[in-house]
C-alpha positions as CSV (number, residue, x, y, z in Angstrom):
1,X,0.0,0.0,0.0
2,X,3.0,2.0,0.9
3,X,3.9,2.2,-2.8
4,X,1.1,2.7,-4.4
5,X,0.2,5.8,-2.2
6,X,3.8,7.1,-3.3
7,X,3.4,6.0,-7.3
8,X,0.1,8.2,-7.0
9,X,1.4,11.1,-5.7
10,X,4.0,11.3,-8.3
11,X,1.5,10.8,-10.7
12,X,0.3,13.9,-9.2
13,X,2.8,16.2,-10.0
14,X,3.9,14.7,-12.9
15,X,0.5,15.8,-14.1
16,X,0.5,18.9,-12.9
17,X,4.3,19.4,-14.5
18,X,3.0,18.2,-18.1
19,X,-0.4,20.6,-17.9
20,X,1.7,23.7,-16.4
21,X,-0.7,23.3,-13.2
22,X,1.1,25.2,-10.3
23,X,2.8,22.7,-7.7
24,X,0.3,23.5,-4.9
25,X,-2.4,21.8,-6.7
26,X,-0.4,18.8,-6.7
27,X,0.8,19.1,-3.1
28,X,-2.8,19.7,-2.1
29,X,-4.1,16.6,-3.5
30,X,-1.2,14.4,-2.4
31,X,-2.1,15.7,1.4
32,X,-5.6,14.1,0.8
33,X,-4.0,11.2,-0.3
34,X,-2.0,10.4,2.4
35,X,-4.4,11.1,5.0
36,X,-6.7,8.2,3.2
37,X,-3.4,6.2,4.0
38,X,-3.1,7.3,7.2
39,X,-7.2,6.2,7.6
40,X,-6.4,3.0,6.2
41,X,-3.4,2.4,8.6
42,X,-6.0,2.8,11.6
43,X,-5.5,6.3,12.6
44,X,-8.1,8.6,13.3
45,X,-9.2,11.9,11.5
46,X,-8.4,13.2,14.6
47,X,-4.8,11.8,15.0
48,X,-3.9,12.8,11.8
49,X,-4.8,16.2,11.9
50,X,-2.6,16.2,15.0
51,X,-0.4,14.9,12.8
52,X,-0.4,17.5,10.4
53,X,-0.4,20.4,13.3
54,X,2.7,18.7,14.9
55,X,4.6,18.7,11.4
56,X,3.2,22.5,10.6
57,X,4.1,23.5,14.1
58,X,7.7,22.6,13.6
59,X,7.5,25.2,10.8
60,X,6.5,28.0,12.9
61,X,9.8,29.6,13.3
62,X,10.2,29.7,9.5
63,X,7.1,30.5,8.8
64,X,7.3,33.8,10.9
65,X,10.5,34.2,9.4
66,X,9.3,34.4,5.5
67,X,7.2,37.7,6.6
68,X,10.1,39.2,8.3
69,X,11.6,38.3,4.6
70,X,8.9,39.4,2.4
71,X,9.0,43.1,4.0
72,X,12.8,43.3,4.1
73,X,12.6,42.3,0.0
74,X,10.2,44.5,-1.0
75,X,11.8,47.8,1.7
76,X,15.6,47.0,0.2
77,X,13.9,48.0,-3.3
78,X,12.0,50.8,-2.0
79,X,14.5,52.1,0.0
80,X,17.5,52.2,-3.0
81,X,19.6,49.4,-1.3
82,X,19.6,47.1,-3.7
83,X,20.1,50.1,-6.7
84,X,22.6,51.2,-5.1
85,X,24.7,47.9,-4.5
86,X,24.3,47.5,-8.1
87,X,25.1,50.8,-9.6
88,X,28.5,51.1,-7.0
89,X,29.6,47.2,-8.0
90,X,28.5,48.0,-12.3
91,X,32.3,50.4,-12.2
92,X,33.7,47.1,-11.2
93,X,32.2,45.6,-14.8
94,X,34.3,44.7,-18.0
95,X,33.4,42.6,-21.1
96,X,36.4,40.6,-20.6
97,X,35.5,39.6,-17.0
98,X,31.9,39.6,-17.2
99,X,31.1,36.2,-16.3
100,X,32.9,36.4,-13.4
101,X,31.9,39.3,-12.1
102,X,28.3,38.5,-12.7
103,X,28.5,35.3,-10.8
104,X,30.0,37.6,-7.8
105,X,27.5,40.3,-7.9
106,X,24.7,37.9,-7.5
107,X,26.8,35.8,-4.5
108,X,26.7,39.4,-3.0
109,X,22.9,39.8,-3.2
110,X,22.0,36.7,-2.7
111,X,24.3,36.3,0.6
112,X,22.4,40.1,1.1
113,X,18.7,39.0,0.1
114,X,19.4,34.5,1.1
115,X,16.6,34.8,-2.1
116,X,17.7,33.3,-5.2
117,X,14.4,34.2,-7.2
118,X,14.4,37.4,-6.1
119,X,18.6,38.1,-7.2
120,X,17.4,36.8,-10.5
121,X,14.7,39.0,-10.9
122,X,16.9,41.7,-10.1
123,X,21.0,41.6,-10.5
124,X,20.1,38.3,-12.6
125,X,17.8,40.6,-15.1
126,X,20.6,43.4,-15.3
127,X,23.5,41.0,-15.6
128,X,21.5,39.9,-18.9
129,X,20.2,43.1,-20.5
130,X,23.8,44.0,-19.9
131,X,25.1,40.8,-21.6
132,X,23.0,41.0,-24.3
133,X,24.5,45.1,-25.1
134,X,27.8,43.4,-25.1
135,X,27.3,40.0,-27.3
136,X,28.2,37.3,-24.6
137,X,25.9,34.2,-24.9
138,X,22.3,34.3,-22.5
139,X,23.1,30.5,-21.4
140,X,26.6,31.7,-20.4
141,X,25.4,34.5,-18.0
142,X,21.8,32.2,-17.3
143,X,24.5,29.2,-15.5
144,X,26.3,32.4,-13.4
145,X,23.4,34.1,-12.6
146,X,22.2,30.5,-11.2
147,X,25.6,29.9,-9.9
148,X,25.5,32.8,-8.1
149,X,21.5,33.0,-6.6
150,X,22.1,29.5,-5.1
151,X,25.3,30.6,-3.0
152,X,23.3,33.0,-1.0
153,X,20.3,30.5,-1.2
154,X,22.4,28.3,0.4
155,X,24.4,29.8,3.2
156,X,22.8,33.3,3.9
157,X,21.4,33.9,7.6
158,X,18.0,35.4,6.2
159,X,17.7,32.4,3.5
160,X,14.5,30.2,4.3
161,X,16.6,26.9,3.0
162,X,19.4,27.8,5.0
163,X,16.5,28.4,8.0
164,X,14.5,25.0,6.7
165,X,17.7,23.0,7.0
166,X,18.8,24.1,10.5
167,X,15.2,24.0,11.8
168,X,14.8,20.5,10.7
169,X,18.3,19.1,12.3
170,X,18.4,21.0,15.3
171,X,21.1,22.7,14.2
172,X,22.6,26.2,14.7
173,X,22.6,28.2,11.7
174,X,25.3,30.2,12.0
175,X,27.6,27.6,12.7
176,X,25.8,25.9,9.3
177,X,27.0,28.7,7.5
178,X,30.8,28.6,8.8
179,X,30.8,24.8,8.2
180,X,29.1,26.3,4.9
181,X,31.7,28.5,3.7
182,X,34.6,26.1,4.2
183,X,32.8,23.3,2.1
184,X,32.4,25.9,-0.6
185,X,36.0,27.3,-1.0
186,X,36.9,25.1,-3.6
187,X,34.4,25.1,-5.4
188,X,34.1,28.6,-5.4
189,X,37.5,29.2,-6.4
190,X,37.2,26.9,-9.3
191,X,34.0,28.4,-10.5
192,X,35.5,32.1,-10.3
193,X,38.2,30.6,-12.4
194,X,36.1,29.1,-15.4
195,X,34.1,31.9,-15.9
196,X,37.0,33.8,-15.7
197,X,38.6,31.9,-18.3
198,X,35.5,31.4,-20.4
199,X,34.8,35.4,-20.2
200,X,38.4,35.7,-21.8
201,X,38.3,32.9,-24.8
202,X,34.7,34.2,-26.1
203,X,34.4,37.1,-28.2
204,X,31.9,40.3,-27.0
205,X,31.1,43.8,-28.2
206,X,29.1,46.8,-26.7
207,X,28.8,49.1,-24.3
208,X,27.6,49.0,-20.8
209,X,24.2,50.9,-19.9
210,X,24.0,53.6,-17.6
211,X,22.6,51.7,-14.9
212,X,23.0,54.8,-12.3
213,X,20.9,57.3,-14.8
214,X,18.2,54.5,-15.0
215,X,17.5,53.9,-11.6
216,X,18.0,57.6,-10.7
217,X,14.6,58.3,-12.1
218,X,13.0,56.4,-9.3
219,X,16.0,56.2,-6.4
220,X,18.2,59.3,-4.8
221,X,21.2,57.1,-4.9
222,X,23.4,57.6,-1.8
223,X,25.6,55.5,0.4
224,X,23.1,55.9,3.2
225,X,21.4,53.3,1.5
226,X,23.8,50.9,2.2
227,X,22.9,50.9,5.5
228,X,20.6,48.6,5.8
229,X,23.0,45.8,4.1
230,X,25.7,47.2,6.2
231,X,23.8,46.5,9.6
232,X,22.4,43.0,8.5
233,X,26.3,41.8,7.8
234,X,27.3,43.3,10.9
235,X,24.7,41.4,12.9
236,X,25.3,38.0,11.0
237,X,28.9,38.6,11.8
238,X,28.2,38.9,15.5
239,X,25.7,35.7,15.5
240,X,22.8,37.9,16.9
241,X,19.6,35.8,16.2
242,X,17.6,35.5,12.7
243,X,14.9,37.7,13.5
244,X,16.6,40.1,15.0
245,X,18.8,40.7,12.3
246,X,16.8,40.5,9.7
247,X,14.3,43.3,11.7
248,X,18.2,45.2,11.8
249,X,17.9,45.3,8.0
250,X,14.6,46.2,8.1
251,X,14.0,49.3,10.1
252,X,16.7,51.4,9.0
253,X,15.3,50.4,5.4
254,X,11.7,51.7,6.7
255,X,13.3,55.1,8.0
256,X,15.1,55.6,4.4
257,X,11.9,54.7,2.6
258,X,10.0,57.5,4.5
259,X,12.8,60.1,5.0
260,X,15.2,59.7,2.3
261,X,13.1,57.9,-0.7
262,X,10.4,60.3,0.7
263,X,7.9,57.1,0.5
264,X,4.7,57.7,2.6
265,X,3.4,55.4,5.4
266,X,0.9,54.0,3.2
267,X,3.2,53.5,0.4
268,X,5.5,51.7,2.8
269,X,2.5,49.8,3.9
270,X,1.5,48.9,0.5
271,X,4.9,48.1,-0.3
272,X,5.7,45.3,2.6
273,X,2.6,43.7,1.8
274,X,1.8,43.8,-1.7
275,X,5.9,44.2,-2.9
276,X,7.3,47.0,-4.4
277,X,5.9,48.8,-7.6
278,X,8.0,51.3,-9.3
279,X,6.7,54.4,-10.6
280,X,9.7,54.3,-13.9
281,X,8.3,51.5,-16.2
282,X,11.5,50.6,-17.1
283,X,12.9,50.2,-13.5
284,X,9.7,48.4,-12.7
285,X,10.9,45.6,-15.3
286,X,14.0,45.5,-12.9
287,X,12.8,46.2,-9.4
288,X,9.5,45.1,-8.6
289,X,8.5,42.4,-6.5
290,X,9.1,41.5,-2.7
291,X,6.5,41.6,0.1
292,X,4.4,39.5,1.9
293,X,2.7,38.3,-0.8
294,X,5.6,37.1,-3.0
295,X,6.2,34.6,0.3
296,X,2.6,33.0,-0.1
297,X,3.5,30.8,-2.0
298,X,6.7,29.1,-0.5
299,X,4.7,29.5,3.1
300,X,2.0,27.2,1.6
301,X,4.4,24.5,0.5
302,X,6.4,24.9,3.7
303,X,3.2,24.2,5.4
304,X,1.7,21.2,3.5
305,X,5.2,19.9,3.3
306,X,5.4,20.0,7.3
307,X,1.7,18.2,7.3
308,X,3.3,15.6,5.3
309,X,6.2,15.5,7.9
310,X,4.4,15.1,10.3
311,X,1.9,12.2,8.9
312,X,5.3,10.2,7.6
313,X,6.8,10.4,10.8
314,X,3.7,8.8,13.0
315,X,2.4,6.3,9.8
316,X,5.9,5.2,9.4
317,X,4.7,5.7,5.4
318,X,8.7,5.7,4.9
319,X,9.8,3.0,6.8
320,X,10.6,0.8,4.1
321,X,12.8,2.9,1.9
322,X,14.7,4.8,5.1
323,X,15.4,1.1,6.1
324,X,16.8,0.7,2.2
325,X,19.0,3.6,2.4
326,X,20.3,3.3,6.0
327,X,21.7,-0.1,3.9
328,X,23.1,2.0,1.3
329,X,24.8,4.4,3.6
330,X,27.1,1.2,4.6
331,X,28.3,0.4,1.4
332,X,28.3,4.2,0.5
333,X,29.2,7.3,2.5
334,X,26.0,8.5,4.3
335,X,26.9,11.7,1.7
336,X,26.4,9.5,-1.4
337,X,23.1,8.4,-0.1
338,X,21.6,11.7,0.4
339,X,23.0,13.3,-2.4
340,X,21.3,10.4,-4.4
341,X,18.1,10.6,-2.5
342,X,18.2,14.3,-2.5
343,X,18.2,13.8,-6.6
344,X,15.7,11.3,-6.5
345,X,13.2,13.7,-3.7
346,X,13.6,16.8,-6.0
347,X,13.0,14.7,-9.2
348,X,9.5,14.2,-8.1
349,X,8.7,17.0,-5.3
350,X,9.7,19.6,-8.6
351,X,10.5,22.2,-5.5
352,X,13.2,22.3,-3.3
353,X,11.0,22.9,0.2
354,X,9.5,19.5,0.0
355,X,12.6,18.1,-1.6
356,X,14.4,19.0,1.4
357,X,12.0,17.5,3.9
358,X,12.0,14.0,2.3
359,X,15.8,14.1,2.0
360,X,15.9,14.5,5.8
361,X,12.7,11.9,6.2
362,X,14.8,9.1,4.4
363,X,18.3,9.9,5.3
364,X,18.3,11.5,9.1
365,X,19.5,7.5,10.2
366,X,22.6,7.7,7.7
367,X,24.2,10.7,10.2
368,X,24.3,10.4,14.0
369,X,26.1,14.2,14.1
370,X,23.1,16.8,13.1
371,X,26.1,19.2,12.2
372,X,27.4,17.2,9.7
373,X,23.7,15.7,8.4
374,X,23.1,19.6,8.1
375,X,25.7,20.5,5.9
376,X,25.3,16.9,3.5
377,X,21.4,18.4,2.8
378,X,23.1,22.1,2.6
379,X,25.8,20.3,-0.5
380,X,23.3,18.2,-2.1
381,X,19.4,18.9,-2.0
382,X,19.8,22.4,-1.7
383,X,21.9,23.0,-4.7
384,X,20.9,20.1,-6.5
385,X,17.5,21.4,-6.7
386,X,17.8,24.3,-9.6
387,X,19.5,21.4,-11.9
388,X,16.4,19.8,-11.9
389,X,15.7,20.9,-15.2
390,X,11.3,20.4,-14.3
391,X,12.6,21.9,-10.9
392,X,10.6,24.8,-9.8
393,X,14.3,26.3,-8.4
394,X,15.7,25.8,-11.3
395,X,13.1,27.0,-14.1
396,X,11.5,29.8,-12.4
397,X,14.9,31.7,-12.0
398,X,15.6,30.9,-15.6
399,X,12.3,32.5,-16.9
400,X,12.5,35.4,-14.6
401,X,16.1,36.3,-16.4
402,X,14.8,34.9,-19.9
403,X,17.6,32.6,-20.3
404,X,17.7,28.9,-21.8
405,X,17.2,25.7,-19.9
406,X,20.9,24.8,-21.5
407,X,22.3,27.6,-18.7
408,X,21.9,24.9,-16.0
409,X,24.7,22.9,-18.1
410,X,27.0,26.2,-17.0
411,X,26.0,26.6,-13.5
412,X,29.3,25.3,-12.4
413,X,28.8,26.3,-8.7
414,X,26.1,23.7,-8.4
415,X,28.2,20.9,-9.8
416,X,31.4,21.7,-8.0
417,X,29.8,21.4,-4.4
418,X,28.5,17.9,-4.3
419,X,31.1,16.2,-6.5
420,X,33.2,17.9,-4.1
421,X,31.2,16.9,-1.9
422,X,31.4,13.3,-2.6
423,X,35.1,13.1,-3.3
424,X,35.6,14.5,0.6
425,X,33.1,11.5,1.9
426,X,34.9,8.8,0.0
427,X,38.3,10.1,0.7
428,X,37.0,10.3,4.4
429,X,36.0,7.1,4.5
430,X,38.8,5.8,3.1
431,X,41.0,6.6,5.1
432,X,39.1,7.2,8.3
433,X,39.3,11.2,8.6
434,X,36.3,13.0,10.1
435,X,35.0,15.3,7.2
């Protein structure tokens, strides 16, 4: 019964993949699905909506987290943080160094933002209307852009994977992201140096645009709207908690939105809830979004992804296939298995968030030190997750920056950290050296 409830429920999204349906539908339906297993198994309606609270309940903190996100996305805009972290880093731009620069500028904002979707709708758009003035390919900038989005998606304090991960192993997310940071030096430096190299061998033309008279029509661009960024690295730096910091980039971003941007409270108001509209039509194509509303959607699959959680964890709907993989992990590494798993969970959850949560389901046996299990989903779900090529991570990025499926193929970043990865576990194991 176990499988069939599982073969349906990727019949589910499959479907809703093939027919352009959104994911929710899907996610939705498969709730109702494995309640009736749950009902079959002997469990009441009751129990299993206990079930569901006690997964959605471990959410909570994340949950109340994506508002705190929503309103510092859609102030950064409003407040000419994000414009102005652009325009000072585009003197930094040459056609020769492009690629590589582009892939740093959106590590930057994405480390800044820990939103991948919403650097690619911003320094992700720019890095490609500026590519496309100067002649360099769209599926070379489309794999940096990606390469870059999922480096701050991945280890920023104000990402919600980064948050998601450390929520579900108990773990501490600042010491996530210093483990973080060391597992991506290599490939980091290896990625700088192929785009480099790349940038250098492929021919380009063009001019850059004036990116500071653009978003002068909408911003007074000034270093006091750095701020904000400013605060929110300082605070990071010193470990002060999530929320805190995140309300640290906030609030100074309100008082420059109202005092400097010369916003008005209701604009402001408008702005954290609905996300920020620019009055310049041709900023607007660049700065829009954020808000409370652009985290609906994410907070809706965090939530019926925690109800499933919660239903797996008491039906034992899993059992079968954790038992499978906690084999696997002994002839393996436990990082081969959930890199593997983590391929298999995002090849039919198409989204990272519920991804992520099956990964841990199936594989939290493989690794008795939560540190370590934290940083194997960190290397391999996470960033394996926009390669997916029917990945929601992957694709919606991609279509925010109008660049070519074929751009995942460059996304060198997302490659480099598991096969590095992997190399560390085997070599580990070899030769019995804590990794």
């Amino acid at each position: 019964m176990e499988t069939i409830t599982l073969l349906l429920f990727c019949a589910l999204l499959l479907f809703c993949l093939i027919f352009h349906l959104s994911i929710l539908y899907a996610l939705a339906a498969g709730l109702v699905i494995f309640l009736i297993y749950g009902r079959k198994r002997g469990f009441s309606f009751a129990e299993l909506l206990n079930m569901c609270l006690e997964g959605i309940k471990t959410a909570g903190n994340i949950l109340t987290t994506f508002v705190l996100i929503g309103i510092l996305t859609a102030l950064w805009r409003a407040s000419g943080t994000i414009p102005a972290i652009i325009c000072y880093a585009s003197v930094l731009i040459r056609p020769s160094i492009f690629l590589l620069v582009c892939f740093l500028l959106n590590c930057a904002l994405s480390f800044l933002t820990g939103t991948s979707l919403g650097t690619a709708a911003t320094m992700g758009v720019i890095c490609v209307s500026v590519a496309t003035a100067m002649g360099i390919p769209a599926f070379l900038v489309g794999g940096a852009v990606l390469s870059g989005a999922y480096f701050g998606d991945r280890c920023s304090p104000v990402s919600t994977s980064a948050l998601l991960v450390a929520n579900l192993t108990g773990t501490n997310i600042f010491d996530n992201i210093r483990a973080m940071m060391k597992t991506a030096a290599i490939p980091f430096a290896i990625t700088s140096a192929l785009y480099l190299l790349i940038g250098l061998l492929i021919p380009h033309n063009g001019n850059l645009p004036d990116l500071t008279a653009l978003f002068t029509r909408e911003f007074r661009l000034h270093w006091v709207a750095l701020l904000p960024a400013a605060l929110i690295l300082l605070l990071s730096f010193f470990r002060v908690p999530v929320k805190i910091t995140m309300l640290g980039g906030i609030l100074p971003a309100l008082l420059i939105c109202r005092f400097f941007q010369e916003w008005t409270w209701q604009d402001i108001l408008s702005f954290s809830l609905l996300g920020y509209q620019a009055r310049d039509t041709a900023v607007a194509g660049m700065m829009n979004g954020g808000g409370l509303l652009s985290m609906a959607k994410v907070g809706a699959i965090v939530c019926i992804s925690s109800a499933y959680s919660g239903i797996f964890h008491r039906t034992g709907l899993l059992g079968s296939i954790r038992r499978f993989i906690l084999l696997l992990s002994e002839k393996a590494t436990p990082f081969c298995t959930t890199l593997l798993t983590a391929i298999l969970a995002v090849s039919i959850s198409c989204n990272q968030t519920l991804g992520t949560m099956l990964t841990q389901q199936l594989c939290q046996d493989t690794e008795t030190d939560r540190q370590r299990f934290a940083i194997d989903l960190e290397d391999t779900v996470i960033i394996i997750a926009p390669l997916i090529p029917w990945s929601i991570a992957g694709a919606t990025p991609l279509a925010a920056i109008g660049a070519p499926t074929a751009s995942i193929l460059f996304a060198f970043f997302l490659y480099l950290v598991p096969v590095c990865g992997l190399i560390r576990s085997f070599f580990s194991k070899k030769y019995h050296i804590a990794h």
